[in-house]
N, C-alpha and C positions, 0 to 999 in steps of 0.2 A: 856852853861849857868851853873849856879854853884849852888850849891843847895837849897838854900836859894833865889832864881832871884834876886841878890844884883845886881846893876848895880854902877859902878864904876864910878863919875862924874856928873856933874851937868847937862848935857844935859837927859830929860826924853826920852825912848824907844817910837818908834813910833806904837802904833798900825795898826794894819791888819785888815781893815774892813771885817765884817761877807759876803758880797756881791761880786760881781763883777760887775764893772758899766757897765753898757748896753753902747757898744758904737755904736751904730744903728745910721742911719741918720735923720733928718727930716723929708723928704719925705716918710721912713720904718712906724716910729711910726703914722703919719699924717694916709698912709694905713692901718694900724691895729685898729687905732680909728675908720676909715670909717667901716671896716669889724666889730669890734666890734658895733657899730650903726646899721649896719644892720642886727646883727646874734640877738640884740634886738628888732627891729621891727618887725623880723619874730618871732620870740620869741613871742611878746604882739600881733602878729597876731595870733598866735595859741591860747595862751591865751582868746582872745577876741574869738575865734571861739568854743573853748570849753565851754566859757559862756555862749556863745549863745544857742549851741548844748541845755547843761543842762535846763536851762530856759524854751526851746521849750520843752522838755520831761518833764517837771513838768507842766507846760502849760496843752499836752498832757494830761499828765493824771490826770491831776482836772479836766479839762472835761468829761473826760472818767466816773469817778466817779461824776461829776457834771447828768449828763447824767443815768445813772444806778440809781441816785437817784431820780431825777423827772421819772424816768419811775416808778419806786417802789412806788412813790406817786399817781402816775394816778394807778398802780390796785391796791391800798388802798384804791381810792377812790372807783373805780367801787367798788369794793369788799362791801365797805361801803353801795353804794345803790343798791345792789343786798340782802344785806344782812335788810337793811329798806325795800325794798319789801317783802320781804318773811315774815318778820314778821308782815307787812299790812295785804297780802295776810292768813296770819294764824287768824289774827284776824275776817277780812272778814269771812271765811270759817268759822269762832267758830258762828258768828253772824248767816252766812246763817242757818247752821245747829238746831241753837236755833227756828228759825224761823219757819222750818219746822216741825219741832217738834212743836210748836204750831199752826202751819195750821195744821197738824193731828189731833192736840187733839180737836182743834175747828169743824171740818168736821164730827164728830158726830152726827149721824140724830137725836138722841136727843137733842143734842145741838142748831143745825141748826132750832129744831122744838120750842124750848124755845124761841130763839130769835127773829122766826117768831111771835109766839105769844105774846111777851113779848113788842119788838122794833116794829112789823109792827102791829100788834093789828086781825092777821090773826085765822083764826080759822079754826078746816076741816070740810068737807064736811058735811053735813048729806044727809040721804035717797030721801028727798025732793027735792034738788038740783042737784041730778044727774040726766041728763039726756042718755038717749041711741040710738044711732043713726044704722041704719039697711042701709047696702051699696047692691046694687045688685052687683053680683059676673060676670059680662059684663068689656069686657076689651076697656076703652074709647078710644085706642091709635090707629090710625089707619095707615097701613101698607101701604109701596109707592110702587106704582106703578111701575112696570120694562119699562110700556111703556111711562113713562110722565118722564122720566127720558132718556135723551140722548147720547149716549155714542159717542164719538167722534173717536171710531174706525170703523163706519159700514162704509160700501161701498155703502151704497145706496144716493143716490142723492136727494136732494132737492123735486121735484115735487114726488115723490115715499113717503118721509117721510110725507109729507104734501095729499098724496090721502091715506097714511095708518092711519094718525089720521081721517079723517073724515069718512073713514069705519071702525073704531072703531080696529085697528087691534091690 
């Protein structure tokens, strides 16, 4: 060609496609669309299985966390009435102590003696009213017998114990 690509003549130059045309058969290309068909099914198989997979493992673990959080809410609550006990129980214990502290102060025989007098209309004793009582110093309780009492290990027999009580033995 010449330097300028002038071409000489009314006929234009033919181009040279970029390509080379496939000359496969029918039956070539028909199997390669099959094999392509299939190397997508497995393809959107695996696809569909790693969906899956993920899914189950986010599943999993909202559970998991599902789980760890109602646990955390049950000792919250315990916690909660462990914790309204004790401050029952403190109150209780302020009251009892109050209490006691005024059964003390009240159990003053002073006290105790105002209120007999006061509430029951009681008054003490005088000289006239007591009386004195004199006990003889005699012990009323009377001690048992070894022999009116039978012990169930002798050896003696029937007619024996019965001629020993009425000679007095």
């Amino acid at each position: 060609m010449s330097i300028y690509d002038y071409e000489y003549g009314t006929n234009p130059r033919k181009l040279q496609p970029d390509h080379k045309p496939n000359k496969r058969r029918k039956k070539d290309i028909e199997k390669q669309i099959k094999i392509n068909e299939e190397q997508k099914k497995r393809a959107m198989n695996l696809e569909r299985k790693r969906h899956n997979k993920n899914v189950a493992l986010v599943m999993a673990i909202f559970l998991i966390l599902l789980t760890i959080s109602y646990r955390s809410s049950l000792i919250n609550e315990k916690f909660n009435e462990i914790q309204n006990t004790k401050e029952e129980l403190a109150s209780i214990e302020k009251t009892n102590g109050q209490l006691e502290v005024s059964i003390e102060s009240s159990l003053n025989l002073s006290n105790i003696e105002e209120e007999a007098k006061n509430q029951l209309g009681m008054q003490k004793l005088t000289n006239d009213q007591k009386v004195y009582v004199t006990l003889d110093k005699k012990d009323y309780v009377e001690a048992s017998s070894s022999d009116s009492v039978e012990s169930s290990d002798s050896n003696e027999s029937w007619y024996q114990k019965i001629i020993n009580k009425i000679l007095g033995k």
